[in-house]
Every structure is written in C-alpha cells, then in structure tokens.
C-alpha positions as CSV (number, residue, x, y, z in Angstrom):
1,X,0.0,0.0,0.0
2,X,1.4,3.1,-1.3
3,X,1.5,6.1,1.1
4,X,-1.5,8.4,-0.2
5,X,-3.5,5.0,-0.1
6,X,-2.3,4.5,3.7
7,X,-3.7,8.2,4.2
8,X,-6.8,7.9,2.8
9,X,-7.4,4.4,4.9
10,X,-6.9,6.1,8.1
11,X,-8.9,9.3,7.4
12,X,-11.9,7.0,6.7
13,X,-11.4,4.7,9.7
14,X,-11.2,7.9,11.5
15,X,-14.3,9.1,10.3
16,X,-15.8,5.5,11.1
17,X,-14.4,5.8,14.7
18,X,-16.5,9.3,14.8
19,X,-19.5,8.3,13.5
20,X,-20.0,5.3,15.5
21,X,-18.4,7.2,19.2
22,X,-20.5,9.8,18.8
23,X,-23.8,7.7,18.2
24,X,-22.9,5.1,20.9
25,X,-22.3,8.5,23.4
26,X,-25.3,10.3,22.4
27,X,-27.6,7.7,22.1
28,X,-31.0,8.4,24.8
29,X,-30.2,5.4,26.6
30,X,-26.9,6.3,26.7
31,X,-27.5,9.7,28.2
32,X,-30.3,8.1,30.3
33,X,-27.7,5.8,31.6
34,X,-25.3,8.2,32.3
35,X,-27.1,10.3,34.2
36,X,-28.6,7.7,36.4
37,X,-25.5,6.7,37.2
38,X,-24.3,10.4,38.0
39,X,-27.4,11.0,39.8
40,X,-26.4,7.6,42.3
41,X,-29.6,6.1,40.9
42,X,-28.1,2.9,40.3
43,X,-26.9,0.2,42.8
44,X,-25.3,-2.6,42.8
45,X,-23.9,-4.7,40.1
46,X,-25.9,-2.1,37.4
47,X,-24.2,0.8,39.3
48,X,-20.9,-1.0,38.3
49,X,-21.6,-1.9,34.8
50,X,-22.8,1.7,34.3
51,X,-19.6,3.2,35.6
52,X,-17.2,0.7,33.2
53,X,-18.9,1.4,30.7
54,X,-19.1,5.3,30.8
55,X,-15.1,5.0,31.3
56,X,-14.5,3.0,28.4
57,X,-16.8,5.5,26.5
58,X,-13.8,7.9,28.3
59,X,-11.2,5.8,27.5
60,X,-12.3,5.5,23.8
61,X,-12.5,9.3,23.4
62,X,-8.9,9.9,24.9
63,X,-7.2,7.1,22.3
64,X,-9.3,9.2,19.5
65,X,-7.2,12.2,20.4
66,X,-4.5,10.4,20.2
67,X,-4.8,8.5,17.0
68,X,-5.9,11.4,14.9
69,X,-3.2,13.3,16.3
70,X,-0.7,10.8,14.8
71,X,-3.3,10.6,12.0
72,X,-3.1,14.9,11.1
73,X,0.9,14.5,11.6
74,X,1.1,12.0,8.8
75,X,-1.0,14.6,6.9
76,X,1.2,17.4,7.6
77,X,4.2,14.8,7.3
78,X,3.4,13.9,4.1
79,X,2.7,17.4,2.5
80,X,5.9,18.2,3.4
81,X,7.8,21.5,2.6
82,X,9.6,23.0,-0.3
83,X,13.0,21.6,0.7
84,X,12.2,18.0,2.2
85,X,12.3,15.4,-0.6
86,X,9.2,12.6,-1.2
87,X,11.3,9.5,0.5
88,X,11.5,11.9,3.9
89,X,8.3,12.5,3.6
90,X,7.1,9.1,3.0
91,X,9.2,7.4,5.5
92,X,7.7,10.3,7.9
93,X,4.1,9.0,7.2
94,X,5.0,5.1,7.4
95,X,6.5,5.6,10.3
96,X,3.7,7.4,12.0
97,X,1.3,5.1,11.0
98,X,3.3,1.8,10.9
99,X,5.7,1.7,13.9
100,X,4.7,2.5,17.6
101,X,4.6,6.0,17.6
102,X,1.7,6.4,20.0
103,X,2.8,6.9,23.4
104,X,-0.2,5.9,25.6
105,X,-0.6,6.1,29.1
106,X,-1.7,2.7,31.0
107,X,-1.9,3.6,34.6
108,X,-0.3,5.4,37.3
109,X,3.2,4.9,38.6
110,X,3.6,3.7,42.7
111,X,5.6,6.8,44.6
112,X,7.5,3.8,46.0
113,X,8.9,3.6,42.3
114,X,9.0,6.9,40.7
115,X,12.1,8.9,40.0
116,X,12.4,12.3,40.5
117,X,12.0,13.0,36.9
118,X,10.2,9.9,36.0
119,X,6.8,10.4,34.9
120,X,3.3,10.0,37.0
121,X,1.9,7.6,34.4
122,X,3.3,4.4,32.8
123,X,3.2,4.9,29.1
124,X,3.1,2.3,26.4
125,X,4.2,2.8,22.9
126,X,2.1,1.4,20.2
127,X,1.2,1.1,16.6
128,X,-1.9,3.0,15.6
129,X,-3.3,-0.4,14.5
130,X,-2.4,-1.7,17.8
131,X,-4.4,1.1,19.3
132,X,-7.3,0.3,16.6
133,X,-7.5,-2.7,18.2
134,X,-7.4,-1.7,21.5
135,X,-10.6,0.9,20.6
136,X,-12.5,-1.7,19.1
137,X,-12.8,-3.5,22.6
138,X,-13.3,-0.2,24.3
139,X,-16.2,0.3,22.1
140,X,-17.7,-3.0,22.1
141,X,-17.4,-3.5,25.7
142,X,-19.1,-0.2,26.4
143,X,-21.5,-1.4,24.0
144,X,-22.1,-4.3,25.4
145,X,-22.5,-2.9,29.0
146,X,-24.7,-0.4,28.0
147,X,-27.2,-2.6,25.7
148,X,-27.2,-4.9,28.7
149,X,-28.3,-2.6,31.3
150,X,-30.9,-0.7,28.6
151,X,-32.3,-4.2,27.8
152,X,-32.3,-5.4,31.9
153,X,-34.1,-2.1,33.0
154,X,-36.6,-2.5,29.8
155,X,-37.4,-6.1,30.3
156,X,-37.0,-5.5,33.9
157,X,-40.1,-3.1,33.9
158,X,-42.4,-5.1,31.8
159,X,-41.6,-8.0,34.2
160,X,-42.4,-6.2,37.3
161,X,-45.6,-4.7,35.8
162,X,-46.8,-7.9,35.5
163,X,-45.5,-9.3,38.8
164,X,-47.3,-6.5,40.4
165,X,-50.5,-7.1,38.7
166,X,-50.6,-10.9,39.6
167,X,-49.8,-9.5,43.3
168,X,-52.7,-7.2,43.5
169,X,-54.7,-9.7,42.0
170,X,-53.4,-12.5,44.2
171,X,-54.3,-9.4,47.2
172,X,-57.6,-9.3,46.1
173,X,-58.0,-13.0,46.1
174,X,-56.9,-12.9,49.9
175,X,-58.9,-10.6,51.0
176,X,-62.0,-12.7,49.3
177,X,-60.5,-15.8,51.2
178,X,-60.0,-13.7,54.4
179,X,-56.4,-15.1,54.0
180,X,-53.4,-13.1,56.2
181,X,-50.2,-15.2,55.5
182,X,-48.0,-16.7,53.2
183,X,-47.9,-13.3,51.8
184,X,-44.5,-12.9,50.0
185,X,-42.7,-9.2,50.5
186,X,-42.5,-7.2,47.5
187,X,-40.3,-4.5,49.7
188,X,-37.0,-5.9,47.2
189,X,-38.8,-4.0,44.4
190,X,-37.6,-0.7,45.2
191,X,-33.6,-2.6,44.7
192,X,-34.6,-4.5,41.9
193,X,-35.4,-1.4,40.3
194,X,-32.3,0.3,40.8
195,X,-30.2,-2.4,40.2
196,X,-32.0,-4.1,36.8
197,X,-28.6,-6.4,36.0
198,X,-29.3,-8.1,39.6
199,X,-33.0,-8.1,39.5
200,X,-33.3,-11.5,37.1
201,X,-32.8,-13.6,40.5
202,X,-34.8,-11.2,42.0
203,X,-37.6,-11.6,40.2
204,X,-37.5,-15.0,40.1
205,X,-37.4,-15.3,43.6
206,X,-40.5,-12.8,43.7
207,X,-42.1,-15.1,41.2
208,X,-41.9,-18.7,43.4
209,X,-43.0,-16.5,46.5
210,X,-45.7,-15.9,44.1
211,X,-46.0,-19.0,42.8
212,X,-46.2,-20.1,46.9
213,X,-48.5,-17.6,47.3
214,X,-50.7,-18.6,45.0
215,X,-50.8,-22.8,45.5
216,X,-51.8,-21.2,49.2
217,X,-54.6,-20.0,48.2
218,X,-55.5,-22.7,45.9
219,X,-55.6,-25.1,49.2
220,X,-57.4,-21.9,51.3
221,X,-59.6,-21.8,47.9
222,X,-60.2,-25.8,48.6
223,X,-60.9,-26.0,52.1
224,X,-63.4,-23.4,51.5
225,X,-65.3,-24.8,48.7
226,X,-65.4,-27.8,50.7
227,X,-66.6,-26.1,53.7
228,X,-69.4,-24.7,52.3
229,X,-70.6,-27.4,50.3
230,X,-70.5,-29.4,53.5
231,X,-72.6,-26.4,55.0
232,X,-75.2,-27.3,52.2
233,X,-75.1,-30.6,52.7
234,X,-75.5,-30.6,56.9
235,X,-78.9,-28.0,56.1
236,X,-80.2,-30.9,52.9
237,X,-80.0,-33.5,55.5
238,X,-81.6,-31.4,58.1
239,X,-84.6,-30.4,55.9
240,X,-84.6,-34.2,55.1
241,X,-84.3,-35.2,58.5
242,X,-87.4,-32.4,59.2
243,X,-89.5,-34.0,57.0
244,X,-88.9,-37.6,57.9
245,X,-90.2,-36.0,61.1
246,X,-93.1,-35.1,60.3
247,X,-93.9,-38.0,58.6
248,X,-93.2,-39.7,61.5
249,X,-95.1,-37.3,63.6
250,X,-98.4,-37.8,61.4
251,X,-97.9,-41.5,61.4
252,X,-97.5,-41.7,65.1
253,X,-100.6,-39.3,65.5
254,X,-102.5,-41.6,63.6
255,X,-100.9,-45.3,65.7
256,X,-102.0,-43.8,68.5
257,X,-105.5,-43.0,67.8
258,X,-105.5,-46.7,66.8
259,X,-103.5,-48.1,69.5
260,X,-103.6,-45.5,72.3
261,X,-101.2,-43.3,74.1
262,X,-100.0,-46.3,76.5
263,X,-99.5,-48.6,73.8
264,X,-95.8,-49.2,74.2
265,X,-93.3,-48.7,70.9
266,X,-89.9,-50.7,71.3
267,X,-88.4,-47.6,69.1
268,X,-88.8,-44.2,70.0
269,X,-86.3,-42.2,68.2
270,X,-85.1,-39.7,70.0
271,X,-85.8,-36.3,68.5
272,X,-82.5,-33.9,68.6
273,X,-83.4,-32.2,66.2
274,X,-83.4,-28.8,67.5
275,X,-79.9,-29.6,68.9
276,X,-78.7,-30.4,65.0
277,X,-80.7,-27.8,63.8
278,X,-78.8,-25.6,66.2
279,X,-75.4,-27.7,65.5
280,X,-75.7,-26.4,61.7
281,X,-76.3,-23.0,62.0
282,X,-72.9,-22.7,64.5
283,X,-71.7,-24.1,61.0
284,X,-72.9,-21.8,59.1
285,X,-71.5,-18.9,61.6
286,X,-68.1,-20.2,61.3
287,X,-68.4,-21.0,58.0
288,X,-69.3,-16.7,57.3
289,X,-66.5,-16.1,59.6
290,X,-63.5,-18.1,57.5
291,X,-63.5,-20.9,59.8
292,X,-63.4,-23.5,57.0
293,X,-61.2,-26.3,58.8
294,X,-63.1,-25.9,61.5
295,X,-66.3,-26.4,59.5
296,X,-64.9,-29.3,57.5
297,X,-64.2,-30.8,61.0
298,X,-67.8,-30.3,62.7
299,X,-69.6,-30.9,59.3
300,X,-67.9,-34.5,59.5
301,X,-69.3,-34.9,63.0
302,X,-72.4,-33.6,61.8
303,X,-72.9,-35.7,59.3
304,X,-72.3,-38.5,61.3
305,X,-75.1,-37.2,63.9
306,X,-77.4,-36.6,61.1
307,X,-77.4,-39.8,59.8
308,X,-77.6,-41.8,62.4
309,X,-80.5,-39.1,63.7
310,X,-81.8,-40.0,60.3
311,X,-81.5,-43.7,60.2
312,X,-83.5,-43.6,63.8
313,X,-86.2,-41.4,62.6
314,X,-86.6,-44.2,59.4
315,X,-86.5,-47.0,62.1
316,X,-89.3,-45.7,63.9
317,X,-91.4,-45.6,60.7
318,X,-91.2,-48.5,59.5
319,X,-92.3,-49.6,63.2
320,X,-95.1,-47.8,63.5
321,X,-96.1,-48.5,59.4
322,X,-95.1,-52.5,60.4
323,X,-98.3,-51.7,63.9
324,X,-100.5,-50.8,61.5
325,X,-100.0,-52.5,58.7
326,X,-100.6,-55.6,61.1
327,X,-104.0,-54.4,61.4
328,X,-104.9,-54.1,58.1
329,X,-103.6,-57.3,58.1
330,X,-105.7,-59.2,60.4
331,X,-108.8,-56.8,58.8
332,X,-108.3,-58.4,55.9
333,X,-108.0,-61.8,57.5
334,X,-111.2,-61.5,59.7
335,X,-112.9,-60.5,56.0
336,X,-112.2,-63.3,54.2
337,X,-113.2,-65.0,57.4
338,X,-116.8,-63.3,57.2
339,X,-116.6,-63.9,53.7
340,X,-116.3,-67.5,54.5
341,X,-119.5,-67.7,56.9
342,X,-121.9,-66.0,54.5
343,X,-120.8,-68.9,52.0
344,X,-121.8,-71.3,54.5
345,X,-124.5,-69.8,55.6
346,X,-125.9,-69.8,52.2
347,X,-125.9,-73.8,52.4
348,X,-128.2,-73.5,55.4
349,X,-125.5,-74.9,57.7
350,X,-127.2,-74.8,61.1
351,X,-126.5,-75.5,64.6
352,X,-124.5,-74.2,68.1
353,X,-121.8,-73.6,65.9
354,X,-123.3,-70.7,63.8
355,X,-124.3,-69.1,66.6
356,X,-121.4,-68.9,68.4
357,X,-119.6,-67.8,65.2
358,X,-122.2,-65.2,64.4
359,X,-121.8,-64.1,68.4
360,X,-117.9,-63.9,67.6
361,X,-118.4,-61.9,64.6
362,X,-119.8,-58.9,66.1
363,X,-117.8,-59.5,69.1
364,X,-114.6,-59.0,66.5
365,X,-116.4,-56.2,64.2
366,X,-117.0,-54.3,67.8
367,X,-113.3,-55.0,68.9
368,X,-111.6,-53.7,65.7
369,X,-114.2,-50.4,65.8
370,X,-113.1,-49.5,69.5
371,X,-110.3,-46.9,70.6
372,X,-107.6,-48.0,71.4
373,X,-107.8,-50.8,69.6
374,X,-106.9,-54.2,72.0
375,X,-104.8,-56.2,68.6
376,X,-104.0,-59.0,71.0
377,X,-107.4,-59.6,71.7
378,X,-109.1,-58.8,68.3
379,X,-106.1,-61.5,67.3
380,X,-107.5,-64.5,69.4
381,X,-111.1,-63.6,68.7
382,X,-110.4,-64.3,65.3
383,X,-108.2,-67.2,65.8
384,X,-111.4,-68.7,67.3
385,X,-113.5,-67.4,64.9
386,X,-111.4,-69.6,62.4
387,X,-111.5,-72.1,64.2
388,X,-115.2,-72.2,64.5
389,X,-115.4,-71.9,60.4
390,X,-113.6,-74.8,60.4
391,X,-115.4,-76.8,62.4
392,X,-118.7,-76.2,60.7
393,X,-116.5,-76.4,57.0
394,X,-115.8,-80.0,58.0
395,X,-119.7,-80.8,58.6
C-alpha cells in the first residue's frame, strides 16, 4: 500500500471511529444511563456496569485524540515543505502510522517507584493499528454494558408490571379468602429497580414466593369450597331429617288413635333435632367467619349425627307403618273369614256352631271399631272365629 492509499485508509477509519463514538455516546439510553448513574440512581452490580462502561466511552475518546493526532501528523508529514524530498516524507508517514509512535498512558506509577523525573503515568508505545484494536474492545465492551443494562431495566419493567399485577390480584384473592399469611414481600422492588442487571434472581425469587402464594390460596380456595358445600349438605339432611319428622309425627298421631297413648313402641327415636338444627347454623356462623377447617371438622361430625338421627327417625317408621299395617292385616284376615260364613251360611248350615260364630263376629267387628284398639285380643277372637269356620266347614 502506497503512502497516499495509507492516508486515505486512516482518514476513513477515523471518520468511522467518529461516527460510530458519537452515536454510541449520544444515544437516549446512553444519556439516560449516564445520568442515572451520576445521579447515584443505580446500585449494585448495574451501578458498576454503568460506571465501566461510561469510562471506556472515556477511554475511547482519549485514544481518538491520540490516534488522529498521529493521524493529522502523517497529513502534515506527508505534504511536506519545499526543501524536504518525497522519500523523507514518506518514511515520515510510514513511520507514523506503521511503527509504535503512539505513546499511551496505562496507569499510574507507585511513589515507591518513581524517580524524581520519571513520569506519574506508565506509558506504552504502540502502533496505531495496535491502538485500533485496543478501541474496538473499548467500544464493544461499552457497547455491550450499556445494551445490557438498557435491555435489563426494559425487560425489567415489563416483568415487574406484570408481577405487580398478579400480586394485586393474588391481594384481592386474599382478601376474598379472608387469608393473612404466606404473603410474600415485595419490599426488594424498590432494589430490583435500581439495580435491573441483579433483578433476574430477584424476580425469580419474587415469582416462586408468588407462585407459593398462589398454591396457598389454591388449598385456602379448597378447604373453603369444601366447607361450604359441606354447609349445604349438613342443612339438605336437616330439611330431610325435618321431613322424615313429620312423617313420622303424622304416622304416630294416627298409631295412637288406633292403638292409644300407653301402647308401648320398642323404638322411639329420640328427637335432637333442634340440637342439630342448632349444630348447623354454629356451621354456618363459622363458616361466614373463615372458619373453614373448622367447618370441614364439625360438618364430619355432623354428618355422622345426622345420619344416624336420620337412620332412627326411618326405624321408627317402619315400626309404627309395620303396627298398622298388622292391622290391616288381620282386617283383611277376619274378611275373608266373614266372607267364609256367609258362603256357608248360604248352604243353610245350622246348629250351636253358627251361633257362636255369628256371636264372635260382632264380638270381632265391635273390637276392631273400639279406641284404642286391643290387637291381641281382636287377634284371638279371630283365631277362634277360624276355628269355628272350620269346624262347621268339616260338617
């Protein structure tokens, strides 16, 4: 590469370097960065970050100077004057931009070690490509800091947006379920804010106390859907229970006009249902109240109560409807047996024996009339009534 060609490369990587440094340092993020950082606004592992990366933007602006300085020397250099010849001048410019000619300074010298003329600052000497080089990793690793920390706090606030909506939904939730723990603290906001490169384990750890949070409430959510269904339940089998009541109020009304108030039953349920009755509304109180465990636990009992409450109540029924069905029964017994003497009667069967079964007859038909009805008694009168209609059968 001849010399003007050597130039005219570095001019335009020059202009490159400007371009690209001045868009990179004026960028809105950039200058939003910047100032955040200035402003302490940043913590952290972000505050860090945002300090490395506004002193390579520093750095990078420093090792400009100092390559177009060589860079405008090798212009000069190679114009030249009226009395220096074309080889000086082009050795001039290949050795400005081809040898280490850029004296750069890397970091301060100890007191411990510096002379009494030595300098302040170590200094390396370089080639401008070497110092190319160099710039390109300035750039790219301010960059790199700075996209990273634009994208973190971008991402970062769409992520919290949405953590704080599920936590004011999840609230509400709570306060529907009447629910006062497992709630997680959302206090860390305020640093995960300031410090977005940090906030990813943040977050996360926001979103399992969440995630916690939630399954709580699932359970809470459980229990109490169970709790009241078992409410509902408790108050069906009471309305059941006060209807098999009555039923077997009515029935028992009606045994006892048959039978009579002393006539003994070997099942008498006894009635608790006012006890239940008041049993399910304590339910129902605790239930209003959030007790749900509590419910689940004395709907169990409950039930248990209920049923066996219920199962007694059925018992007694069936007793009373087994009383009277008996004396249907034997009705329907002494019937056929009536039915029986008019048949022989209509053969003209006479003697003793018809009148003592026509004498039993309305000894039976006064019987089963009377109040309280005497079923033992009615019972033998018609054995004997039988009897008789078998005797005169045989004649």
């Amino acid at each position: 590469m001849d010399v003007v060609e050597l130039i005219a490369t570095w001019k335009q990587r020059l202009a490159a370097i400007t371009a690209n440094a001045n868009e990179l340092s004026e960028a809105e993020s950039t200058k939003r960065i910047r100032i955040r950082a200035r402003e302490g606004r940043y913590q952290g592992l972000t505050q860090q970050r945002a300090e490395a990366a506004i002193a390579q933007i520093s750095m990078l602006r420093d090792d400009y100077l100092l390559l177009a300085r060589v860079v405008d020397e090798a212009v000069q250099a190679h114009q030249g004057g009226l009395f220096t010849s074309r080889e000086t001048r082009d050795e001039k410019v290949v050795a400005l931009l081809c040898s280490p000619s850029i004296s750069r300074a890397t970091g301060p010298v100890p007191i411990e070690k510096r002379t009494l003329l030595g300098s302040a600052n170590h200094h390396d000497q370089m080639t401008p490509d070497q110092l190319l080089t160099l710039m390109q990793k300035e750039f790219e690793l301010a960059r790199d800091l700075l996209n990273a920390i634009d994208s973190a706090e971008a991402e970062g606030a769409l992520e919290l947006d949405g953590l704080r909506h599920d936590f004011v939904g999840m609230e509400e939730r709570a306060a529907r379920l009447q629910a006062g723990s497992d709630r997680p603290s959302f206090i860390e906001l305020q640093d995960l804010q300031s410090d977005p490169l940090n906030a990813k384990a943040g977050m996360d750890s926001l979103k399992r106390g969440l995630q916690a949070w939630s399954a709580s409430l699932d359970d809470l959510e459980h229990v109490r859907v169970s709790a009241q269904d078992a409410v509902v339940r408790a108050k069906t089998a009471l309305g059941d229970l006060n209807r098999l009541s009555g039923d077997y109020q009515m029935q028992l009304m009606q045994f006892k006009e048959l039978f009579g108030e002393s006539t003994p039953l070997k099942l008498m349920p006894g009635m608790q249902i006012e006890m239940l009755s008041s049993w399910c509304g304590t339910l129902e109180n605790m239930l209003i109240a959030g007790q749900w465990n509590a419910v689940n636990v004395g709907a169990s009992r409950l039930n248990i109560a209920m049923n066996e409450a219920i199962g007694n109540v059925n018992l007694a029924i069936a007793e009373v409807q087994t009383k009277c069905a008996e004396v249907d029964e034997l009705k329907g017994h002494f019937n056929a047996l009536r039915a029986k003497e008019k048949a022989l009667f209509g053969q003209e069967v006479q003697g003793v024996a018809n009148e003592a079964a026509s004498l039993l007859r309305g000894q039976i038909e006064a019987m089963l009339k009377s109040r309280p009805l005497d079923l033992d008694g009615a019972r033998s009168l018609i054995q004997k009534y039988q009897n008789i209609m078998l005797t005169i059968g045989r004649r």
